[in-house]
C-alpha positions in Angstrom: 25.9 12.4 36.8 24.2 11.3 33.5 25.3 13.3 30.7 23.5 14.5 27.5 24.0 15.9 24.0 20.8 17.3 23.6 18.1 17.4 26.4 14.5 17.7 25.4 11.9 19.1 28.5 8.4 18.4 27.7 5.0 19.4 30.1 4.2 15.4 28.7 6.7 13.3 26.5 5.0 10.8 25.0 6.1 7.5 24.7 4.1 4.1 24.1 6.8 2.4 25.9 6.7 4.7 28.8 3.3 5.8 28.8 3.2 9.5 28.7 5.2 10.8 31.8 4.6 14.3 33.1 7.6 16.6 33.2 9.1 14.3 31.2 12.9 14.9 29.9 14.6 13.2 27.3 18.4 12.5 27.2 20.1 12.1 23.5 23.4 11.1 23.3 24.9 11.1 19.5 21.8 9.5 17.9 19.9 7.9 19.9 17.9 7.7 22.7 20.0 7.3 25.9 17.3 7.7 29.0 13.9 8.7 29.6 12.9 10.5 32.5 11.2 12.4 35.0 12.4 16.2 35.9 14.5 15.8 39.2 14.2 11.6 38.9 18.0 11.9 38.3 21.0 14.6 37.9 22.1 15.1 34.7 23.9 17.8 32.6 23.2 18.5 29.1 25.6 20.5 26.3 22.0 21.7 24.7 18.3 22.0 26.2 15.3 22.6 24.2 11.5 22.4 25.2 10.1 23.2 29.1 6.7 23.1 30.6 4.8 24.7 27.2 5.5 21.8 25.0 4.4 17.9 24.4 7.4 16.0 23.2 6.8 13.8 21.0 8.6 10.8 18.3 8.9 12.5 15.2 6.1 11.9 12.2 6.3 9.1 9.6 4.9 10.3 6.3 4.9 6.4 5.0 3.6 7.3 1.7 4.8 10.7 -0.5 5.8 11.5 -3.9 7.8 14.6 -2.3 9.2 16.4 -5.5 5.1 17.0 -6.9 5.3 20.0 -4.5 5.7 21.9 -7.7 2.4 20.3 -9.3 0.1 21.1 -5.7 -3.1 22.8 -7.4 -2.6 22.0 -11.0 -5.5 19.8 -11.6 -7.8 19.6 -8.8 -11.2 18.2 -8.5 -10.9 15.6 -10.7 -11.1 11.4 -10.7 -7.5 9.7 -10.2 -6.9 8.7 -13.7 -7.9 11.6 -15.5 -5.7 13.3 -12.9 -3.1 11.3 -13.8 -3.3 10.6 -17.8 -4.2 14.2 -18.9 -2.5 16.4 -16.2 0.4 14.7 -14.2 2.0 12.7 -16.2 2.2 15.3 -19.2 3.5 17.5 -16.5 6.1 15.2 -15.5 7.2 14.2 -19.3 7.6 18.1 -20.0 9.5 18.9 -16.8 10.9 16.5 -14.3 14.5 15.9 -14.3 17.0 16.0 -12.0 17.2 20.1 -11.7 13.1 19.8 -11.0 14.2 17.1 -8.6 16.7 19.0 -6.5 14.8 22.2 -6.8 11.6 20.9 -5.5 12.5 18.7 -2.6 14.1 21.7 -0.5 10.7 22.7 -0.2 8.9 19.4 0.2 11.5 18.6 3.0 10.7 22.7 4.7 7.1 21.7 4.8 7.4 17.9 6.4 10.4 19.4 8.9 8.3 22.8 9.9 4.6 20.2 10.7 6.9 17.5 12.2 7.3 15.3 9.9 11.4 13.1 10.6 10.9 10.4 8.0 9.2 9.7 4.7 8.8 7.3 2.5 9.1 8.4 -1.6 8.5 7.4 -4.9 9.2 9.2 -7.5 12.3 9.0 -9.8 16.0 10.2 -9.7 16.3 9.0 -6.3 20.1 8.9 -6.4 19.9 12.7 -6.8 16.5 13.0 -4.0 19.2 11.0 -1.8 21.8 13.8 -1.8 19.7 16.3 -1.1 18.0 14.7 1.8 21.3 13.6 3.2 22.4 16.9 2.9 19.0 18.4 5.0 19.0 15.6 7.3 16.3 14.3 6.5 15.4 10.3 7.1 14.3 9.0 3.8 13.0 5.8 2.8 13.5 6.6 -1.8 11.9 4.3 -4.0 12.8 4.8 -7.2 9.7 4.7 -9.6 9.6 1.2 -11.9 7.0 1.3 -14.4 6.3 -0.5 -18.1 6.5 2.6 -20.0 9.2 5.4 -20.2 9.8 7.9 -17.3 11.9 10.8 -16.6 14.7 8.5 -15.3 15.0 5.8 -17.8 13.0 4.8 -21.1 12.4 1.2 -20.5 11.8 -0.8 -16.9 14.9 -2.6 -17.5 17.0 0.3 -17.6 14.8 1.4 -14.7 15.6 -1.1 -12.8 19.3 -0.7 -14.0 19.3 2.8 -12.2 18.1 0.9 -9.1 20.9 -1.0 -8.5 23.4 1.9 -9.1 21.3 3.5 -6.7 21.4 0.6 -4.2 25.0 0.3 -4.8 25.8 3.8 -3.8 23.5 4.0 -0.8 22.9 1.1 1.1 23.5 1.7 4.6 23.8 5.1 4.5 22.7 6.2 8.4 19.6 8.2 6.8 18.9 7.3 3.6 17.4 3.7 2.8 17.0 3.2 -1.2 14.3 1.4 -1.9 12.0 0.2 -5.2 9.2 1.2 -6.4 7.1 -0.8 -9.0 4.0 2.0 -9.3 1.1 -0.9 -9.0 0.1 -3.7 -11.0 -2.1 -2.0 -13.4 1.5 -0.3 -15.0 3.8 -3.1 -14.3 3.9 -6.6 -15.4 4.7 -10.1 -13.7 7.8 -10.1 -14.8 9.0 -6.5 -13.5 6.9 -7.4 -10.0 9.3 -10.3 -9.8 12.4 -8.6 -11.0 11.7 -6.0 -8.1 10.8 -8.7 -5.6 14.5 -10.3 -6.3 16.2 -7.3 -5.9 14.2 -6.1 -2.8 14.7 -9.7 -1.1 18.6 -9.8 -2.4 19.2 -6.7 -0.4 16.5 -6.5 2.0 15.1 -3.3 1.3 11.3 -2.2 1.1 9.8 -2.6 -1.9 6.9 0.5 -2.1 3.8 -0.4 -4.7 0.0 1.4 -5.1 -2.7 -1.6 -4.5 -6.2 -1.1 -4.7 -6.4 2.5 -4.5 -9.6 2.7 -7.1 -12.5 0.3 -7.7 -11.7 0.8 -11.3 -7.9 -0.6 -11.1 -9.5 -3.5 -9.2 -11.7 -4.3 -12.3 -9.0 -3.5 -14.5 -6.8 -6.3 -12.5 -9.7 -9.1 -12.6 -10.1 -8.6 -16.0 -6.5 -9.3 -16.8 -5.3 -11.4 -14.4 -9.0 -13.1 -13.2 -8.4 -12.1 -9.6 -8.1 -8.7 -7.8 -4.8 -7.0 -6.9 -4.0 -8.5 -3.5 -4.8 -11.9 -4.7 -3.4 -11.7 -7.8 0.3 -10.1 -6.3 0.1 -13.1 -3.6 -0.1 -15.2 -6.0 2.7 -14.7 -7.5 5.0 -14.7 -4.6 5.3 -11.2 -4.3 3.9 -10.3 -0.6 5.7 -10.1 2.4 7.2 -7.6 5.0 9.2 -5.9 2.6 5.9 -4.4 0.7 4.9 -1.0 1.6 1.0 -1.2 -0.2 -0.1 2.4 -0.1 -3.8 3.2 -0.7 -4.9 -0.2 -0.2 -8.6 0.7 0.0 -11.0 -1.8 -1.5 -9.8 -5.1 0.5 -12.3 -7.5 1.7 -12.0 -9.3 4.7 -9.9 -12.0 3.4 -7.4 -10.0 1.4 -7.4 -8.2 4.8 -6.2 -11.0 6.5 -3.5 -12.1 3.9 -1.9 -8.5 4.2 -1.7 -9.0 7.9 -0.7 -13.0 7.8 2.5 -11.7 5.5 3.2 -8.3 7.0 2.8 -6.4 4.7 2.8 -2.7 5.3 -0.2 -0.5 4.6 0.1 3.2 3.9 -3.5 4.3 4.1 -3.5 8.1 2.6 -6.9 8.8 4.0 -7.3 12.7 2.7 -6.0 11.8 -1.2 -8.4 9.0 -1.2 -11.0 11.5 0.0 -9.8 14.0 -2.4 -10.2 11.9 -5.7 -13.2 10.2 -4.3 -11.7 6.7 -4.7 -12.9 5.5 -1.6 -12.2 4.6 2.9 -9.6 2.2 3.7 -10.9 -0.3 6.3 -8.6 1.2 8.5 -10.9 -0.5 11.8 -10.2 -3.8 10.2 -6.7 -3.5 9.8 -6.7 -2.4 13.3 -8.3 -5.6 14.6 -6.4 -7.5 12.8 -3.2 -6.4 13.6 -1.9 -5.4 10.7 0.6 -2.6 9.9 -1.1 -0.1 9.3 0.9 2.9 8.5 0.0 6.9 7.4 0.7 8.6 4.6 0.1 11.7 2.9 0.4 11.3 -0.6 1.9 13.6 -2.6 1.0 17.5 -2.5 -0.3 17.3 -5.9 -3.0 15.1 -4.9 -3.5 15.8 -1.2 -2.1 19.8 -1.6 -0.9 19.2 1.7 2.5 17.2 3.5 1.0 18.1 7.1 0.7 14.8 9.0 -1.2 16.3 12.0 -4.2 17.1 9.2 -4.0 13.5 8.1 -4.0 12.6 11.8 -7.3 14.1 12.4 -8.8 13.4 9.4 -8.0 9.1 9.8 -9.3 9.4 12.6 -12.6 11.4 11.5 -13.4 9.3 8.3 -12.8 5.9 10.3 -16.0 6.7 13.2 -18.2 7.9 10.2 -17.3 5.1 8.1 -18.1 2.8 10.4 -20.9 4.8 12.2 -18.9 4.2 15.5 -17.2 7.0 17.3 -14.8 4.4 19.0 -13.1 3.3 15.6 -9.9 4.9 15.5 -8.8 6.0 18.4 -6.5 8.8 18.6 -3.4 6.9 20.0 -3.9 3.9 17.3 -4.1 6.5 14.8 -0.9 8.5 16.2 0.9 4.7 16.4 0.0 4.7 12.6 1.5 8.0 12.1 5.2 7.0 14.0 5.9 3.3 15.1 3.8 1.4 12.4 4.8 3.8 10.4 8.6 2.8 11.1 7.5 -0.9 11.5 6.2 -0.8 7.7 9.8 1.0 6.6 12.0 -1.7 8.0 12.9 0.4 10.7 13.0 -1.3 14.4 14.3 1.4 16.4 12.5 4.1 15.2 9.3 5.6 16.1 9.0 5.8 19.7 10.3 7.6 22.6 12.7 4.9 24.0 15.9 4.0 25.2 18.3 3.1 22.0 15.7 4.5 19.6 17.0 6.4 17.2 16.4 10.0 18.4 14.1 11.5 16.0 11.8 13.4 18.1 9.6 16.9 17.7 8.2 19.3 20.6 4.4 20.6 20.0 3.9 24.3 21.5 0.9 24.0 23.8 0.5 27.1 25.3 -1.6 29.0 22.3 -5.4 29.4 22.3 -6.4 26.3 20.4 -4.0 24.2 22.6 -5.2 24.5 25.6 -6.2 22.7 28.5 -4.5 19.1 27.7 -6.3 16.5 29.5 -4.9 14.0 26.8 -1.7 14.8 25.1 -2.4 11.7 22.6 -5.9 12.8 22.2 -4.6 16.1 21.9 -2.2 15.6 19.2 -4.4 14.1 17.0 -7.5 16.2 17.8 -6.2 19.3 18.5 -2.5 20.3 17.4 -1.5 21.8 13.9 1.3 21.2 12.0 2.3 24.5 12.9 2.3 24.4 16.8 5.6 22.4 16.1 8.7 24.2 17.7 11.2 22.0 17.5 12.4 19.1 15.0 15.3 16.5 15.9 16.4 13.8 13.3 18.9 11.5 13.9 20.0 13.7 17.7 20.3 16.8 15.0 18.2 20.0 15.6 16.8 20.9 12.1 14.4 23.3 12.9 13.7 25.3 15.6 11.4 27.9 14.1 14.1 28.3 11.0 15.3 26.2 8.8 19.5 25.2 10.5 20.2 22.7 7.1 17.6 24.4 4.2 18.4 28.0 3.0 15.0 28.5 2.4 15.2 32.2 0.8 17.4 30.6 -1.8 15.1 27.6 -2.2 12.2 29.4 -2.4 13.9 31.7 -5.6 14.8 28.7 -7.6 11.8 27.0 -6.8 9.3 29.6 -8.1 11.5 29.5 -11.2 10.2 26.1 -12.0 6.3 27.2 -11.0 6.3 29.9 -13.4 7.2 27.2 -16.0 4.7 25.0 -14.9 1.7 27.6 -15.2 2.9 28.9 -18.5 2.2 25.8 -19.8 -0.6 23.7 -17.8 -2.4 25.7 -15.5 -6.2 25.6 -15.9 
């Protein structure tokens, strides 16, 4: 008899190991993954059993690219070009009001709206990490936090050097934690320097942790990069030494072919954040390219100040859209390259080897999508289905780490109380920036 913490039932489990096996049940023991299975293939008894014959089971979502605690700034400047956006509306914001109160007020809510639209790990930058790490830890959340390293004064610290101070407190306290993986982030080399992209690159390689960085998100920062450095961003960082698998490039939209092919020689992991690019008009990632080339290309949301949204199933869809009529070829993108983007290359790009996929000794992060609604119905293709069909909100279930979070309510987030403290800070905000 094969026993289980926690067995998951699924109409289809999908796995890109597997393949996607009908009547498919999942058996967790602890935190991981212990067997994968067809109902009545073998006996087993289970302490808990969630899912059945309405449900996909699927791994959990990889947001690879968020700035989580801007939940409190979605809708305060919209329709307007990135660095506008940023100079006379976001950064203001964040001078008058992010500390670490703002930060542990607002990530409650960032974490409700990842866990409620599947969404098991994320990848941050932002700043007062060490504080975004308890609170994650405490949710149960997986968390990839980069703390923010940049050559002016933040909310964290007044000068990169102190910035990068905080890091290795930060690194010190939490390295190897079984959820949270610290993490630095230099914001992109049109705010940094070569001597902080080094300093960062030391630390990163010293303790092998990711290294998360913006790259050729806008035309404009390209420019901006030739002009001071006489070669564009990707050339110019791998110049320098500062490429390899540890990078987490987010954006990374105007590459030519050969920059293209230098991300993928050194591994570097792109977090394309298709609906913020669209949103501030700065462009289409070659996301076909990256494809061919085998790259790792990973999907992000951005933050909800510039996307408004932390749903990975709209990014899904909307990757998948923009690629065929980028291209002009309805075959670019297909839906289970674009749902590999959204959880094992997503993974991959986060250091993570055992995460992402439905398979035995995977970590067991894993989410059920309800199937038997209007919209959901017939599934000829779960894969297809998840990324053409499903919303956010047709997820039922949400286990991280062999943990059920949510289940319809919130088991880790007392969201009523969340919600009160959080509005306290909104009212604030629109006092004193809203348009």
């Amino acid at each position: 008899m094969n026993e289980f913490d926690l067995a998951i039932k699924g109409k289809f489990v999908v796995s890109f190991f597997h393949g996607v096996i009908e009547n498919g049940v999942v058996g967790i023991k602890g935190n991981r993954i212990e067997r994968v299975f067809r109902e009545g293939e073998i006996e087993y008894d289970a302490k808990e059993t969630i899912g059945g014959d309405d449900f996909i089971v699927m791994p959990g979502l990889v947001n690879a690219h968020t700035h989580a605690a801007m939940i409190a700034f979605r809708g305060l400047a919209d329709d307007l070009p990135l660095f506008d956006w940023l100079q006379n509306y976001i950064w203001p914001a964040e001078a008058k009001f992010v500390d670490k109160k703002f930060i542990r007020t607002s990530l409650p809510i960032a974490a409700a709206e990842m866990l409620s639209t599947g969404t098991t790990t994320y990848a941050d930058m932002y700043f007062f990490e060490r504080d975004a790490a308890e609170v994650i830890s405490q949710i149960g959340m997986r968390a990839v936090l980069a703390e923010g390293v940049i050559n002016f004064p933040t909310p964290t610290a007044s000068n990169w050097k102190k910035q990068l101070d905080y890091v290795r407190e930060f690194i010190k306290d939490w390295l190897g934690h079984e959820l949270v993986k610290p993490s630095i982030g230099p914001h992109a080399p049109y705010t940094t320097t070569p001597e902080i992209l080094e300093k960062s690159r030391e630390l990163a390689e010293k303790h092998n942790i990711p290294i998360q960085i913006h790259v050729a998100e806008t035309q404009k920062e390209v420019e901006e990069i030739k002009e001071k450095y006489g070669d564009t961003p990707v050339r110019y960082l791998n110049s320098i030494g500062f490429l390899s698998e540890l990078v987490v490039a987010a954006h990374s939209v105007w590459l030519d072919d050969e920059e293209i092919g230098i991300f993928a020689d050194k591994h570097v992991g792109i977090a394309s954040c298709p609906q913020s690019n669209a949103k501030l008009a700065s462009g289409v990632a070659p996301h076909t390219k990256y494809i061919e080339k085998e790259a790792v290309l990973a999907l992000g949301t951005d933050g909800d100040a510039s996307n408004n949204s932390l749903d990975m199933f709209q990014e899904m869809k909307f990757m998948a859209l923009v690629c065929k009529v980028h291209t002009m070829e309805p075959t670019s993108c297909p839906a289970e390259e674009v749902l590999k983007s959204a959880t094992l290359r997503g993974a991959r790009a986060l250091g993570y080897h055992d995460l992402g996929d439905i398979r035995e000794g995977y970590l067991a992060d894993l989410v059920t999508v309800r199937i038997n609604t209007p919209h959901g119905t017939p599934v000829y293709n779960p894969i297809s289905h998840i990324v053409y069909a499903a919303k956010g909100t047709d997820i039922t279930h949400v286990v991280v780490n062999g943990k059920l979070l949510y289940d319809g309510e919130f088991k880790t987030i007392d969201i009523e109380r969340s919600f009160a403290e959080f509005n306290k800070i909104v009212r604030k905000i629109k006092d004193k920036f809203s348009r």
